[in-house]
C-alpha positions in Angstrom: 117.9 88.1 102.3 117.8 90.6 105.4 113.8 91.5 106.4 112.3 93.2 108.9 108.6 93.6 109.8 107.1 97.0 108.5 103.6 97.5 108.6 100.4 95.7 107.9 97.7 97.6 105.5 94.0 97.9 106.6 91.0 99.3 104.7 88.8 101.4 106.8 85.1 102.7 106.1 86.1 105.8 108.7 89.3 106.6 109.2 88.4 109.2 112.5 87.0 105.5 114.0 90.0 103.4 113.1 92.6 106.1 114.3 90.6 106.1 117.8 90.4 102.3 118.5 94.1 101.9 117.3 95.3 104.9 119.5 93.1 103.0 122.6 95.6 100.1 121.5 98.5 102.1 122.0 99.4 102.6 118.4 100.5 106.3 117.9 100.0 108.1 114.4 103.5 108.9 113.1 102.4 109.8 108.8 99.5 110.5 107.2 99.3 111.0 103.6 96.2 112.9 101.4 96.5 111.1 97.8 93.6 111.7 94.9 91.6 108.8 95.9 92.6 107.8 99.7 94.0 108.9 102.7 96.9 106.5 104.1 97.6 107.0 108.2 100.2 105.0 109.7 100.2 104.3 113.3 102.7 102.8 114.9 103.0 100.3 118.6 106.7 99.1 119.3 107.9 97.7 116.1 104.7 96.8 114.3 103.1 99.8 112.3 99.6 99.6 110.9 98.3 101.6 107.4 94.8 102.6 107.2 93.5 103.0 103.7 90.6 105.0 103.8 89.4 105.3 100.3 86.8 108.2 98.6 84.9 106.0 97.5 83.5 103.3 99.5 84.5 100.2 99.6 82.5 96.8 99.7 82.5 94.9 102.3 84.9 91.3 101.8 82.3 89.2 103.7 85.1 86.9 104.3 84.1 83.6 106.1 86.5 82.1 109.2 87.7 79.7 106.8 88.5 82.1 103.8 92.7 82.2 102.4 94.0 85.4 103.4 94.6 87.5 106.2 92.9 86.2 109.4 93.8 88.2 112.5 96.4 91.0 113.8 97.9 89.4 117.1 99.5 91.4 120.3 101.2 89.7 123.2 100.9 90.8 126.6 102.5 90.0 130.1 99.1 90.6 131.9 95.8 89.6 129.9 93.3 90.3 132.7 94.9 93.9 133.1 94.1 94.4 128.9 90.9 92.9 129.6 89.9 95.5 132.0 91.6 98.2 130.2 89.7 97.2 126.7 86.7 97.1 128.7 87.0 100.5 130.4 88.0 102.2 126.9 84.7 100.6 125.6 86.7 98.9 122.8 84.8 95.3 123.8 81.9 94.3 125.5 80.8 92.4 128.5 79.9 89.6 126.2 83.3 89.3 124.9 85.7 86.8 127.3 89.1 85.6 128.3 89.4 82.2 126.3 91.5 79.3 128.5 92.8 77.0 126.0 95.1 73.6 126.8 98.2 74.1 127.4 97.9 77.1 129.7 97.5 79.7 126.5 94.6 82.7 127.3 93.4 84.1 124.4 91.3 87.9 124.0 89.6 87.8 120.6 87.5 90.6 119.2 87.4 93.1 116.3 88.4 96.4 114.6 85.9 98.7 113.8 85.3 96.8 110.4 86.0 93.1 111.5 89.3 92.8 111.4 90.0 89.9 114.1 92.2 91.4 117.2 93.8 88.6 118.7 95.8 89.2 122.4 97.6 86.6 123.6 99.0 86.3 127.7 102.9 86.0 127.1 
């Protein structure tokens, strides 16, 4: 079998919100498709693309504990994690209260969310 990565698929509640914090990401919008009931946007960062489903009709929220089985995060890697910080921080995308997590083994960690929870993981390469 010969795969390659394509794209991940996201429900949004606003799809003008989601496009913004992905583009402050670096993901650039390359498709966008008006259908009966949803509007599908792709965005695209290196090789990974992202699908926004923004529905008509809204959508329930999953409530989805740490622990649930399913999708848990979207993870990035990046040479310089106190340069994202800053950047993330300047864009407004997180908070003062969110931190640089030093874990064993020398690994730093960013964790923090999309507009409607999705878990953002960045990792120091």
């Amino acid at each position: 079998m010969d795969l390659s990565p394509h794209h991940v698929g996201i429900i949004v509640s606003d799809l003008a919100r989601s496009k913004s914090f992905y583009g402050a990401l670096g993901f650039d919008a390359v498709d966008e498709r008006e259908m009966e009931d949803k509007t599908l946007t792709f965005m695209r960062l290196g090789a990974l693309q992202v699908e926004l489903f923004a529905y008509r009709e809204p959508v329930p929220a999953a409530g989805a504990p740490d622990r649930a089985l399913g999708f848990r995060h979207l993870a990035f890697e990046t040479p310089d994690i106190d340069a994202a910080y800053a950047e993330l921080r300047a864009a407004d995308i997180i908070g003062p209260d969110t931190a640089i997590r030093e874990l064993p083994g020398g690994w730093r960690l960013l964790f923090f969310n999309d507009p409607d929870g999705v878990e953002i993981e960045i990792k120091q390469a």
